[in-house]
N, C-alpha and C positions, 0 to 999 in steps of 0.2 A: 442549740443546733447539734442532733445525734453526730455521731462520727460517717455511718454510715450513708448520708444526705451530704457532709462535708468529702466524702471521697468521690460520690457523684459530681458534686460541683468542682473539683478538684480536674477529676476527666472531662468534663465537658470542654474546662477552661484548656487544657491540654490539647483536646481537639480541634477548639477553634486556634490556637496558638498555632498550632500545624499544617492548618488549613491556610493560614491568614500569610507563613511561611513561604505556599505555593500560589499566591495567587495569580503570579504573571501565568502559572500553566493553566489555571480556568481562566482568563482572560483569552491564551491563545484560542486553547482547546474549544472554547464556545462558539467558534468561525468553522470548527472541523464539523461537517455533518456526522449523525450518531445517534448514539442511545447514554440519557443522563441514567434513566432506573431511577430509585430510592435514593434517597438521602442517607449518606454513609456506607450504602451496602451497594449502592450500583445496580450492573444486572445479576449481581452476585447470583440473585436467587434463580432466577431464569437458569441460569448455566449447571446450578448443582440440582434445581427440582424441572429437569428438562423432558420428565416422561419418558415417553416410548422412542424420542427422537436423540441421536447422538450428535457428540459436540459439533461432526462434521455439516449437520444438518442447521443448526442454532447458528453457530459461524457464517454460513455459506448464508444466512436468509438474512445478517445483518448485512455483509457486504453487497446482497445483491439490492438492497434496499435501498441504500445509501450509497453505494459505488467507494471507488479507491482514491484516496483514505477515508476512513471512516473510524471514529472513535466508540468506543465501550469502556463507562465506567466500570471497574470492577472493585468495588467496594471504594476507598481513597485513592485508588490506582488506578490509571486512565492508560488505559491500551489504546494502541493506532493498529489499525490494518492496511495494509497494501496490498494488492495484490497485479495490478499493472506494472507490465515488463519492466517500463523507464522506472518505475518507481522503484520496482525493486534495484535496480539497476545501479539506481543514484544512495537509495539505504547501504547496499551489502559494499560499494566503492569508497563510501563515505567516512572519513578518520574519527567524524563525531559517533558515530555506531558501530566502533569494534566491540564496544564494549557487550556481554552478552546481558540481560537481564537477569531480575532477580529468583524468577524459578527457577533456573538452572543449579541455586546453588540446592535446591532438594532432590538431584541426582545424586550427589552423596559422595561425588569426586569432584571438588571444589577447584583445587589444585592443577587440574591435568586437561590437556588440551581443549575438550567441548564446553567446560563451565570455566575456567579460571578469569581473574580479571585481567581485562586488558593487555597492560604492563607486563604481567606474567603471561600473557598467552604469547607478547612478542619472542620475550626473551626466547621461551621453549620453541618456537615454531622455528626460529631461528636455525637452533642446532638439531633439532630433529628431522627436517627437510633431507638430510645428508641418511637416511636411513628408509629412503623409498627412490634409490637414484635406477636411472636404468639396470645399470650394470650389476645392482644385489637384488632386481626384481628379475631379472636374467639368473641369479644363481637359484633363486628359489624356485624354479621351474620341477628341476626334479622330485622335491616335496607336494609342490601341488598335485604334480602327476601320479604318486605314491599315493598321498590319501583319495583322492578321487577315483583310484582305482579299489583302494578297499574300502571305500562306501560302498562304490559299484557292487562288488563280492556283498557286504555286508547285506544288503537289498535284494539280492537274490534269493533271500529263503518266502520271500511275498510271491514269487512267481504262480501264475495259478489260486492263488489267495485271498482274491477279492481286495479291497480297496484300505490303504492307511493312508496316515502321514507322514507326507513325503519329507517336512521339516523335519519330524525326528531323525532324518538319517541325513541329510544336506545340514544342519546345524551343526551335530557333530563333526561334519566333517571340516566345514570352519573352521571351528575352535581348534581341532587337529591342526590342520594347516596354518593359522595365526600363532599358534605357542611352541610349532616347533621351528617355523621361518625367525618371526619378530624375535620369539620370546627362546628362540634357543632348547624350548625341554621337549625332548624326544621319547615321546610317551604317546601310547595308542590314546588320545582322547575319544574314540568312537566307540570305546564299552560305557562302563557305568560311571565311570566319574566325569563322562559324558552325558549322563541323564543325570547326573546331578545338578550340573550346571546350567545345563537347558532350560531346566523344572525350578531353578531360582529366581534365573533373569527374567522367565515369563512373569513368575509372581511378584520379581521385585518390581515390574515395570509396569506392573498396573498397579499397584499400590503407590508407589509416586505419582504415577499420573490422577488417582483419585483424591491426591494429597493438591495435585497443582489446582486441580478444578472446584475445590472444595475451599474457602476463602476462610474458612472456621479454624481449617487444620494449618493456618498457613504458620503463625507463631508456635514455634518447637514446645513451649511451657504447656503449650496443650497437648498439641500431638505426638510429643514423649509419654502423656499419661493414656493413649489409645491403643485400642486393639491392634491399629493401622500400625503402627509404629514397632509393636511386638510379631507382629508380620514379615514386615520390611526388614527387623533385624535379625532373623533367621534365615529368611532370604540371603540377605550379606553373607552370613556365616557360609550359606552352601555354593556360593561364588566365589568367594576367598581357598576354598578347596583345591580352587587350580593357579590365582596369583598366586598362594603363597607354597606351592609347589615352585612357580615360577623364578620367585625371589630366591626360596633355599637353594634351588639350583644355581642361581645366576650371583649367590654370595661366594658359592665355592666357583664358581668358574671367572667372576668378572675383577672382584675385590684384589688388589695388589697393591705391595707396597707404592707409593706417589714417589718418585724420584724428584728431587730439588733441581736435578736439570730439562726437568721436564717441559717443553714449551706447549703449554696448556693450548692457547688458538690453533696449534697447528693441528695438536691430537684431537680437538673437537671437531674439526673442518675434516675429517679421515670419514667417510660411508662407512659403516658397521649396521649391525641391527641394531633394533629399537632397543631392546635392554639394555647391549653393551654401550648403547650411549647414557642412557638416564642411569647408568651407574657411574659412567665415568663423570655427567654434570653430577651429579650427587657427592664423589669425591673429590673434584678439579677446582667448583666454584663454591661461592659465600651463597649464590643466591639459590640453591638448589637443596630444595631440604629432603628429608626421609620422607616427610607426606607428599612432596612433589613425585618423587619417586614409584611410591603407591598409588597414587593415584591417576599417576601417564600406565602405569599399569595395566591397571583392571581399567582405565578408558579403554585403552588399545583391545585388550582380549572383548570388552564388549561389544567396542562399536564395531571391531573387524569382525568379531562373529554373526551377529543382528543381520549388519548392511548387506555382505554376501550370501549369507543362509536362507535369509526371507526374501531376498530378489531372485535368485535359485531357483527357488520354490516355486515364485509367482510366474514364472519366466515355464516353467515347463508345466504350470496348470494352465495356462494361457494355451502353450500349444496341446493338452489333453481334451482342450475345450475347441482349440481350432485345427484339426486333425491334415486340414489342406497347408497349414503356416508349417505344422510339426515336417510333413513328408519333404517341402521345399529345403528344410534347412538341412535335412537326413542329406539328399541328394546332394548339398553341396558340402558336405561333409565327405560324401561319397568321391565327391571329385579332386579333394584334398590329401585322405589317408588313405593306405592300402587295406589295412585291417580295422576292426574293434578296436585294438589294443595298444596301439602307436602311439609313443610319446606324445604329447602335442609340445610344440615347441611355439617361439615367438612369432616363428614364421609361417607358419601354419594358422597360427592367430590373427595374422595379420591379412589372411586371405577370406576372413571367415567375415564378409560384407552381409549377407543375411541373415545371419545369428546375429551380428552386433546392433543390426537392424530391431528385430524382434527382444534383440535384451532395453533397446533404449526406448521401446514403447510399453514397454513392463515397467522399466523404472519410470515415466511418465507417469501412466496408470495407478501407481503403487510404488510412489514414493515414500522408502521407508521410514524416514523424517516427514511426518505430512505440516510439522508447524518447526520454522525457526524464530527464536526472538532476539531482539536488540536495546539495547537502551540508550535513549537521547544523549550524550553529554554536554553536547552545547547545541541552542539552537538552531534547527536546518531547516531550507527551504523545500518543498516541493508541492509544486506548480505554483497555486494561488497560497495555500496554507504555510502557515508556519507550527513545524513538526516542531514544540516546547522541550526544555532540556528536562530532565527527571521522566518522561513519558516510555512506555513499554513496546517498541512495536513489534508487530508480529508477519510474519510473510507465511501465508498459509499455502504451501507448497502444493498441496495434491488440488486446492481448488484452481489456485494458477496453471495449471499443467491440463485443467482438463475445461480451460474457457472454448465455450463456442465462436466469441467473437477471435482465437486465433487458432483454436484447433479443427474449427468447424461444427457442422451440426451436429455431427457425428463422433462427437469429442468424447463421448463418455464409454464408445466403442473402440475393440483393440485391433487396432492396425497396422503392421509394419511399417506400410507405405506412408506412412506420417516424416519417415527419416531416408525416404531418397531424396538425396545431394538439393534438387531443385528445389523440394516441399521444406527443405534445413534454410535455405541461401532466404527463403522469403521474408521467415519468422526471426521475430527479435530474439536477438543471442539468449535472453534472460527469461524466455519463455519456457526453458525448459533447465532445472538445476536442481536434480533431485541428489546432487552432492553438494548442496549451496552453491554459494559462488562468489568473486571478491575475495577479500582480503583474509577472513577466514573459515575459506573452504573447505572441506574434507581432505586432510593432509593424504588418507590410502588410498585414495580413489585412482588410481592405474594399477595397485596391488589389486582391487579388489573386483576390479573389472578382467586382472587375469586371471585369476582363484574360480570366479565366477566361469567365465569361459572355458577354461579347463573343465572345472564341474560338467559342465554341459556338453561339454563332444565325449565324455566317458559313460553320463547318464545315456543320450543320446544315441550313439553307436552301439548299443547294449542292448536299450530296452526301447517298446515303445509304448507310450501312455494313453492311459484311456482315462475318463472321469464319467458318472453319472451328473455330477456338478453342472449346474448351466451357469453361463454369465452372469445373467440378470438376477441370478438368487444370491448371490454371494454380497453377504452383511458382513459391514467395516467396525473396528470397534478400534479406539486413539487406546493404547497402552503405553505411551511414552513415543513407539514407533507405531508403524501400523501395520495392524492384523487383520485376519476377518475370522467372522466367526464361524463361518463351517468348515476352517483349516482345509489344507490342499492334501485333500482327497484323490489319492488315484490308484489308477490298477497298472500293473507290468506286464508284461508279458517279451519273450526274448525275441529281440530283432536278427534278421537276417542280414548283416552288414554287406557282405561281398555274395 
């Protein structure tokens, strides 16, 4: 017997050993309607050789196939989809599905709020709650209102100029406003070390994403040795350009000596920003390490820059494209501020009923998470099925958010009128959660729906937008979040506010 044929035999018997391991989940999973694929590979191959058609397309024709739940092997790994409100409802409430699944750990921040496990996502969400409370999303008004006005400026050499992207100048201005609010460093992000960071997260997040949908690359022993890999880690390098600004600042401002009469629960339960707490758990407790540290980090600078930048975006090519929605929200803008230039404050915010309108049928539309996942930990019920512990499942947001059978026939068109009060009171709560929902939702989402709002009565009162872009042409492409791909093109030109 070569050696060779003995190491074959060797894996085979491995495999079935593994198999043989799992078998209560192919007993459940065989009751769940689905797609088995190939033997060992699943629909692996369907999902990486998908042609001309994207993942949202392959996704969307298993579920409509087969309805909610519905199973996809994918390779050894059996994913569940859901996409019915109760269903989601009952996954994201559920204590056996805190836990995130295993793609999450190839975003590359293990540690920190959106991928850690479980256990450690309680601990952190814990003490970090205390660092999005009213009262310091009230102090940061005057930062929002500073960068949003010098984007505004910034944007103005396009005037007359014919058409760009409007994210290069809304992204920046995120990351501006994230790392001098959360992250305390007061530094112009909206020149160059702004396009640096921009020009990373885009390429980091489509090379993760072709690392999740690619089943080949999923074991690191390979995908260390790919071109993907020497990609993605250059990538990192040009994003750490602004955490580890972050950090050096926030070692000489936060690090102090620990006093022994220190009574640690009390000084955790204190509202601060996000840094000065993840430096104080860094120094205070056993359970808080330097990669936790890192890695609440560069989550923070990235998810708060992505969610607010690319909703922004979408939210005012929306109105370039619906030029009657744009005029509405001007006018009630108009009957808010005196000028262009007027602080916007909370209360001002708080009157802004059809803009808030118009942003929640964008995030609808163009939910920037269009897929979250979960993994089983103990068996759960829903409906007839029994959802197997070890199983993957998946809530594909943007196809939930745009069902005919609850948003109408019309569901794939953008309408404000989707979010007055009576058309909200009908529909299931869970019909709409393009910040997730349950137990571990989007910790910024009130920071990020002010950021946003601000953005938008400074763009707005300013400028007013045009697009040659039409609705119907505009192609989606999954990069981790979701993008399209003829980016939001638009022209400016200076509004007559008063």
């Amino acid at each position: 017997m070569t050696l060779d044929f003995l190491l074959i035999v060797i894996f085979l018997l491995l495999v079935v050993l593994y198999n043989a391991s799992r078998w209560s989940m192919y007993v459940a999973a065989a009751k769940i309607p689905g797609e088995n694929g190939f033997p060992l590979l699943g629909t692996a191959l369907k999902v990486i050789f998908c042609g001309k058609k994207n993942i949202f397309d392959v996704l969307g024709e298993t579920l409509d196939k087969y309805g909610s739940p519905t199973k996809v092997w994918y390779g050894n790994m059996l994913w569940i989809y859901a996409d019915k409100p109760q269903h989601v409802q009952t996954i994201l409430n559920s204590n056996k599905c805190v836990q995130k699944n295993y793609l999450y750990k190839f975003l590359g921040v293990n540690k920190g709020l959106i991928a850690s496990d479980a256990n450690v996502w309680r601990f952190h969400r814990k003490y970090l709650n205390n660092c999005f409370t009213p009262k310091l999303l009230q102090s940061f008004m005057p930062i929002f209102n500073r960068s949003s006005a010098r984007m505004s400026q910034y944007m103005s050499k396009h005037l007359g100029r014919g058409e760009f992207d409007l994210y290069h100048f809304v992204g920046k201005c995120t990351l501006d406003m994230i790392c001098t609010t959360s992250m305390g460093l007061d530094h112009d992000f909206q020149g160059p070390t702004g396009d640096i960071y921009i020009q990373s997260a885009d390429i980091l997040a489509e090379t993760i994403n072709k690392r999740i949908f690619n089943i080949f690359y999923h074991p690191k022993q390979i995908y260390n040795f790919t071109k993907a890999y020497v990609i993605e880690s250059k990538a990192w390098s040009g994003l750490r350009t602004v955490s580890s600004r972050v950090i050096e600042n926030a070692e000489k401002t936060y690090v102090k000596p620990v006093s022994s009469e220190l009574n640690v629960k009390s000084e955790l339960r204190k509202p601060c920003i996000f840094v000065e707490q993840v430096y104080k758990l860094f120094q205070y407790t056993k359970e808080f390490d330097e990669q936790m540290l890192k890695d609440e980090i560069d989550t923070l600078i990235a998810g708060g820059n992505e969610t607010s930048g690319m909703t922004t975006s979408f939210c005012i090519l929306m109105m370039a494209m619906h030029p009657d929605v744009q005029e509405r929200v001007v006018d009630e803008l108009r009957s808010i501020f005196e000028t262009a230039d007027d602080e916007v404050t909370q209360d001002h915010i708080s009157q802004l009923d059809y803009l808030t309108m118009v942003l929640q049928e964008t995030l609808r539309l163009f939910p920037i998470t269009p897929f979250i996942g979960r993994e089983v930990q103990e068996d759960i019920q829903l409906d007839e099925y029994t959802l197997p512990k070890g199983a993957s499942l998946v809530i594909p947001i943007f196809k939930l958010q745009r069902q005919e059978e609850i948003w109408g026939p019309e569901a794939h068109l953008f309408n404000p009128d989707n979010f007055l009060p009576e058309n909200v009171e009908k529909r299931h709560p869970y019909a709409w959660i393009p910040f997730s929902a349950g137990q571990r939702n989007c910790i910024g989402m009130k920071y990020s729906l002010l950021a946003m709002k601000t953005m938008l009565c400074y763009l707005l009162r300013n400028y007013k937008f045009n697009t040659t872009l039409k609705y119907s042409e505009l192609k989606f492409k999954m990069a981790l979040d979701l993008k399209i791909v003829n980016k939001h093109m638009v022209s400016i030109e200076k509004r007559k506010f008063k």
